[in-house]
MMTF fields as JSON, N, C-alpha, C and O atoms, coordinates in Angstrom:
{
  "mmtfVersion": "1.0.0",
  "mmtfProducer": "UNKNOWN",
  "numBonds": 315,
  "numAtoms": 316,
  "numGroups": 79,
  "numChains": 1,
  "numModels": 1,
  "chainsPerModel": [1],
  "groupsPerChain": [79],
  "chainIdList": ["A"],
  "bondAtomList": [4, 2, 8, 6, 12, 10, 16, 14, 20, 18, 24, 22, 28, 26, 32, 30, 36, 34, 40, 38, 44, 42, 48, 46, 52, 50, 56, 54, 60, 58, 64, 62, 68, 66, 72, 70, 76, 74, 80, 78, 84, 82, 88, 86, 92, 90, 96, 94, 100, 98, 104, 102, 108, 106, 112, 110, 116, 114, 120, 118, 124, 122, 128, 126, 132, 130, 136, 134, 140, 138, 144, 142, 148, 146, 152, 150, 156, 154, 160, 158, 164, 162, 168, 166, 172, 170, 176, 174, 180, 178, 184, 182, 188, 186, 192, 190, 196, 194, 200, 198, 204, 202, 208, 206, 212, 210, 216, 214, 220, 218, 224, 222, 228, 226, 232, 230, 236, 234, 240, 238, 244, 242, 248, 246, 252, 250, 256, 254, 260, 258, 264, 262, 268, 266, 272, 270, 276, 274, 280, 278, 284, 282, 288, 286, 292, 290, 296, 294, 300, 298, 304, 302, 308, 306, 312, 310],
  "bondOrderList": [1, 1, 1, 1, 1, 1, 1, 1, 1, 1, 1, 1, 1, 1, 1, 1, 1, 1, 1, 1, 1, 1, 1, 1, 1, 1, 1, 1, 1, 1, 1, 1, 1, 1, 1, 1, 1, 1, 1, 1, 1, 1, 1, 1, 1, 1, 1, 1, 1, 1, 1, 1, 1, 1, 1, 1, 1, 1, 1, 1, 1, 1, 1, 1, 1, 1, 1, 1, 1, 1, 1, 1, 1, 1, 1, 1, 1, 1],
  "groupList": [{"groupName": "UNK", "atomNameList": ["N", "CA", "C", "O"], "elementList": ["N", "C", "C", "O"], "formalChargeList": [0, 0, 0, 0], "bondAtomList": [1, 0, 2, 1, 3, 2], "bondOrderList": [1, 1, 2], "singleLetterCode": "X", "chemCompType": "L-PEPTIDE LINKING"}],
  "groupTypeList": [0, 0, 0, 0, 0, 0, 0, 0, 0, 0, 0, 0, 0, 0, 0, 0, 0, 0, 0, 0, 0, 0, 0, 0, 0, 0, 0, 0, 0, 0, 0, 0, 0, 0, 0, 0, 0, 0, 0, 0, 0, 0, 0, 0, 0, 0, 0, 0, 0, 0, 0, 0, 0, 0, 0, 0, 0, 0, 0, 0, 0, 0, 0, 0, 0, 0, 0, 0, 0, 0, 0, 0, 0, 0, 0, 0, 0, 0, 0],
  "groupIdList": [1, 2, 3, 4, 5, 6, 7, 8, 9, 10, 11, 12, 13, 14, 15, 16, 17, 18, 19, 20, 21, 22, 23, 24, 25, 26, 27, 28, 29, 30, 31, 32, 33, 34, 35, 36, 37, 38, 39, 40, 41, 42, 43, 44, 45, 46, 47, 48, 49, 50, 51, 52, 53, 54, 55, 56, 57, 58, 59, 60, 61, 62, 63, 64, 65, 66, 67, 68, 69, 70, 71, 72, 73, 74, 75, 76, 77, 78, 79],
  "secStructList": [7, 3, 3, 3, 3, 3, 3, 3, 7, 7, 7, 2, 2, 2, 2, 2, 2, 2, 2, 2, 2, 2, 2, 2, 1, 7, 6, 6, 6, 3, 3, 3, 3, 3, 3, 3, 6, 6, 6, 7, 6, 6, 2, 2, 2, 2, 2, 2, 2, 2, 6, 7, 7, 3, 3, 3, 3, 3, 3, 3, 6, 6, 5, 7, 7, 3, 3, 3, 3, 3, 3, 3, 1, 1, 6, 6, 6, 6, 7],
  "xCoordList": [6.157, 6.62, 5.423, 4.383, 5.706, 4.409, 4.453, 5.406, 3.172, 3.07, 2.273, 1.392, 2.977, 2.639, 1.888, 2.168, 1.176, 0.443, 1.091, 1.211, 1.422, 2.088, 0.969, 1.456, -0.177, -1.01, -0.483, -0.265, -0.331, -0.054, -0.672, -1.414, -0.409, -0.814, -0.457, -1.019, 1.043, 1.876, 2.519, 3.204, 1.899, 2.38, 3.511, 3.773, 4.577, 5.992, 5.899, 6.606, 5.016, 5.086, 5.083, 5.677, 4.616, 3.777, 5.298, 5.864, 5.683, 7.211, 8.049, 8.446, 8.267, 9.781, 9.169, 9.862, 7.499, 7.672, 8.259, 9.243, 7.128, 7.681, 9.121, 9.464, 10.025, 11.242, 12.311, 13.312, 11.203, 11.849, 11.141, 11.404, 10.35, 9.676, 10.217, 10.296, 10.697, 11.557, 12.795, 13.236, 13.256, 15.395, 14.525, 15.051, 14.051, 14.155, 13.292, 13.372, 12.174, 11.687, 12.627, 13.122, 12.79, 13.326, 12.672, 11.869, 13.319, 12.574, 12.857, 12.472, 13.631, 14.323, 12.676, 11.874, 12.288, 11.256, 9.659, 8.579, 10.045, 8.362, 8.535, 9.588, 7.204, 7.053, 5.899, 4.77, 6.774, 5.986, 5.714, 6.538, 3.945, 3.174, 3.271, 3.147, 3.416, 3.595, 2.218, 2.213, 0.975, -0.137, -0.264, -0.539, -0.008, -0.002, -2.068, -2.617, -2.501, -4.123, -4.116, -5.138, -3.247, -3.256, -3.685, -4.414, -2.623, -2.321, -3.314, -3.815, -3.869, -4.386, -5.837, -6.195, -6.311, -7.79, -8.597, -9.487, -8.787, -9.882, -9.224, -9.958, -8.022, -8.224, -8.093, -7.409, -9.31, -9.349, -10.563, -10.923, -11.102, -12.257, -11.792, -12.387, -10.751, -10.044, -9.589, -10.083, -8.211, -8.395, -9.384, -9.071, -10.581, -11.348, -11.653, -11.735, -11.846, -12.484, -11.473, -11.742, -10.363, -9.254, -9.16, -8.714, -9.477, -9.42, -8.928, -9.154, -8.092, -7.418, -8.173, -9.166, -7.986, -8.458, -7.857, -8.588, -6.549, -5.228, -4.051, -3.685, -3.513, -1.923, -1.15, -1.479, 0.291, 0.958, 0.45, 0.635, -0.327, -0.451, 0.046, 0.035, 0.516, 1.064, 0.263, 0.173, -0.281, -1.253, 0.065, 0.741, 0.154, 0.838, -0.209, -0.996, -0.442, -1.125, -2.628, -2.743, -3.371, -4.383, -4.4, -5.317, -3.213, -3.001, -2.563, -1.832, -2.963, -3.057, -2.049, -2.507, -1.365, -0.026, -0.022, 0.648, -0.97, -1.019, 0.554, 0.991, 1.057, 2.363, 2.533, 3.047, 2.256, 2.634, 1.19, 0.154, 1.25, -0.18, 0.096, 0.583, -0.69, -0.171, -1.726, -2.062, -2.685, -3.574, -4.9, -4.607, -6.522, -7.28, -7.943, -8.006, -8.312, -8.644, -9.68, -9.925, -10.471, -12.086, -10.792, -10.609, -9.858, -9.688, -8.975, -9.905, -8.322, -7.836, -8.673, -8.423, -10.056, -11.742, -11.237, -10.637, -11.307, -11.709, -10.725, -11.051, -9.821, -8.994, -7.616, -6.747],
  "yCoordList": [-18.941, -17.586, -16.725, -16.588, -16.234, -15.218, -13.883, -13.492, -13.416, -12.342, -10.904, -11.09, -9.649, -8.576, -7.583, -7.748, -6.827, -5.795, -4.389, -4.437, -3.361, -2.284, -1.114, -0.348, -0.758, -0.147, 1.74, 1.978, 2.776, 3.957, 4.702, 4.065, 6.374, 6.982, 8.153, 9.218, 7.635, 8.393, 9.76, 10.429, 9.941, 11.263, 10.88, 9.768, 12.526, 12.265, 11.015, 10.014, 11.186, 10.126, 8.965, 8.058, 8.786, 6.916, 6.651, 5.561, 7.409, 7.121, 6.858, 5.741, 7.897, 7.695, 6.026, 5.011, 6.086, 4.715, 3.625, 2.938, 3.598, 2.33, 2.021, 0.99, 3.234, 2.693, 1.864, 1.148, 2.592, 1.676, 0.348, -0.348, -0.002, -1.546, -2.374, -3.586, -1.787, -2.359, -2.935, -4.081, -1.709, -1.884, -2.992, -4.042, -3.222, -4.119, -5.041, -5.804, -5.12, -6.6, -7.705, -7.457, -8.933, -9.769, -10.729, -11.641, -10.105, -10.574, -12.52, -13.243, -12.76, -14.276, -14.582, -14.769, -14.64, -14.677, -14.222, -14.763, -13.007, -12.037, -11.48, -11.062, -11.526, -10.951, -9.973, -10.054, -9.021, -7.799, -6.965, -6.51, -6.713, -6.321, -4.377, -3.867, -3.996, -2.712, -2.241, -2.506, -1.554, -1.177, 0.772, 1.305, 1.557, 2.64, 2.871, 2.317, 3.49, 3.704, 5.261, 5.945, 5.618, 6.84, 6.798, 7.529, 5.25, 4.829, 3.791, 3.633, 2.752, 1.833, 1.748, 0.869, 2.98, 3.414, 2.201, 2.198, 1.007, -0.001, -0.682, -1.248, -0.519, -0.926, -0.586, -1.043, 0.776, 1.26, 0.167, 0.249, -0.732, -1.139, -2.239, -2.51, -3.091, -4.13, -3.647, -3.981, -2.535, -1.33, -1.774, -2.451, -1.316, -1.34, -2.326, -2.225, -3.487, -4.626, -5.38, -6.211, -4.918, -5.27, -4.58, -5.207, -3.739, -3.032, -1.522, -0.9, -1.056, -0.52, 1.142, 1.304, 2.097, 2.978, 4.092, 5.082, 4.26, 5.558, 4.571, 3.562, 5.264, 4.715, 6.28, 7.381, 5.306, 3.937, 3.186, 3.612, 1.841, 0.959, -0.436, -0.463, -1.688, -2.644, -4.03, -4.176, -4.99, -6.061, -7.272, -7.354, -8.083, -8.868, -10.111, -9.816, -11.469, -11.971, -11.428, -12.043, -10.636, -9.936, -9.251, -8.457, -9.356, -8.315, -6.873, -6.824, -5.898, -4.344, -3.111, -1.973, -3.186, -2.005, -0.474, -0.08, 0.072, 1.636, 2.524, 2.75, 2.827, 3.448, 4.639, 5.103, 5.569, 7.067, 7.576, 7.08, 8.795, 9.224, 10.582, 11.707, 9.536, 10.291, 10.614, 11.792, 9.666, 10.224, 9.207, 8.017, 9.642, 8.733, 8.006, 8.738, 6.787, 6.545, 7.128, 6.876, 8.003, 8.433, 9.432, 9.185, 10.367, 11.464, 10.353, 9.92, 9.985, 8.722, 8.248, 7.707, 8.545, 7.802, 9.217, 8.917, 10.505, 11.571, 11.842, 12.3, 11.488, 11.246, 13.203, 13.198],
  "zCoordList": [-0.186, 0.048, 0.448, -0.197, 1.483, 1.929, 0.773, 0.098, 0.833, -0.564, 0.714, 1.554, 0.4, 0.718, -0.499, -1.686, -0.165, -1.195, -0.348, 0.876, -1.0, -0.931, -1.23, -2.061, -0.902, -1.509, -1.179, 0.009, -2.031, -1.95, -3.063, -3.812, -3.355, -4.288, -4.49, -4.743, -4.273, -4.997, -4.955, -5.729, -3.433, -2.672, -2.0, -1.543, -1.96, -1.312, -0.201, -0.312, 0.792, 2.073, 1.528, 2.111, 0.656, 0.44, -0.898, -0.821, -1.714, -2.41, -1.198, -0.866, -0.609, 0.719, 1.305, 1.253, 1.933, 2.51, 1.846, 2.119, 0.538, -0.467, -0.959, -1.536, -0.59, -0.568, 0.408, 0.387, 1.394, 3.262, 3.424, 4.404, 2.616, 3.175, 2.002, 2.205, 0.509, -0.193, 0.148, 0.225, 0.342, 1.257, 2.576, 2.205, 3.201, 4.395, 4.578, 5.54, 3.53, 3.553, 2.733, 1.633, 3.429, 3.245, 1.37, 1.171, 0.666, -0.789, -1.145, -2.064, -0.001, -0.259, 0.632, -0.283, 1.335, 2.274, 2.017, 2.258, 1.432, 1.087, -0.248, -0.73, -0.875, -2.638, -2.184, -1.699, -2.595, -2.761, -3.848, -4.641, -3.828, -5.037, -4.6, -3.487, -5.343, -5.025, -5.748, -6.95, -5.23, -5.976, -5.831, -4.756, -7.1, -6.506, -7.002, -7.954, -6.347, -6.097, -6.921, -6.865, -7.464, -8.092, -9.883, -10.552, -10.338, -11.89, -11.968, -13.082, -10.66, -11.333, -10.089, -9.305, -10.384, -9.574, -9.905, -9.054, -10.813, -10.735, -9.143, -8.333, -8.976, -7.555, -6.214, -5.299, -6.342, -5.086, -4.549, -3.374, -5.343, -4.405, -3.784, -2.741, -4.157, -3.636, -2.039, -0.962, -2.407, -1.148, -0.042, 0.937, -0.321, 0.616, 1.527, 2.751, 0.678, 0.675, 1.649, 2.516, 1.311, 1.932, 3.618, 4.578, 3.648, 5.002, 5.368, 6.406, 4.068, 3.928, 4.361, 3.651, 5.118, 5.335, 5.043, 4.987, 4.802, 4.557, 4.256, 4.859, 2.98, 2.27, 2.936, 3.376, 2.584, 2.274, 3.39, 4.53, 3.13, 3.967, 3.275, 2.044, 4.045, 3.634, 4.581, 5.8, 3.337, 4.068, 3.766, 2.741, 4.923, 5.146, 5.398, 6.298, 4.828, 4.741, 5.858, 6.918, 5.631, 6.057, 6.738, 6.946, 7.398, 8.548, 7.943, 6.954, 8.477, 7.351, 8.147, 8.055, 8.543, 8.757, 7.877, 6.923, 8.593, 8.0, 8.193, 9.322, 7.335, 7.503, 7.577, 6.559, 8.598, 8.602, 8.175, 8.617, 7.116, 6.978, 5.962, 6.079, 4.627, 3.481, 3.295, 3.418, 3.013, 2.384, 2.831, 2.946, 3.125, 3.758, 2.13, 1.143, 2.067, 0.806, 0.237, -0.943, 0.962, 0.378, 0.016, -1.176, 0.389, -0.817, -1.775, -2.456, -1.985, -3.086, -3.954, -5.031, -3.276, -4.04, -4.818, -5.85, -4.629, -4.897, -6.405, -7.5, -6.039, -6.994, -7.344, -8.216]
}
């Protein structure tokens, strides 16, 4: 089963997304980790490391799909 990471933080944009890639990713097919960067800040550095530049973004085996434009992660660093 391919595995997705859901990375957001918890602003209106990045809730509304995480509910549209829920309803229409295929869960028989894809497991998705939902990470909000707001509650569990030890992993904003993963985030990074990962590629991740602005949430809601969604990594699909490495490949990184920025979704709309809630927030850049240095203010997310900022907290």
């Amino acid at each position: 089963m391919t595995k997705a990471v859901f990375y957001h933080a918890g602003c209106p944009i990045c809730v509304d997304a995480e509910q549209v890639v829920l309803e229409y990713l295929d869960n028989s097919k894809i497991s998705t980790e939902i990470v909000h960067l707001g509650t569990e800040r030890n992993r904003i550095e993963e985030a990074e490391r990962v590629g991740i530049k602005s949430v809601p973004a969604l990594v699909i085996e490495g490949d990184i799909y920025h979704i709309n434009y809630g927030a850049s992660l240095e203010d997310v660093k900022k907290g």
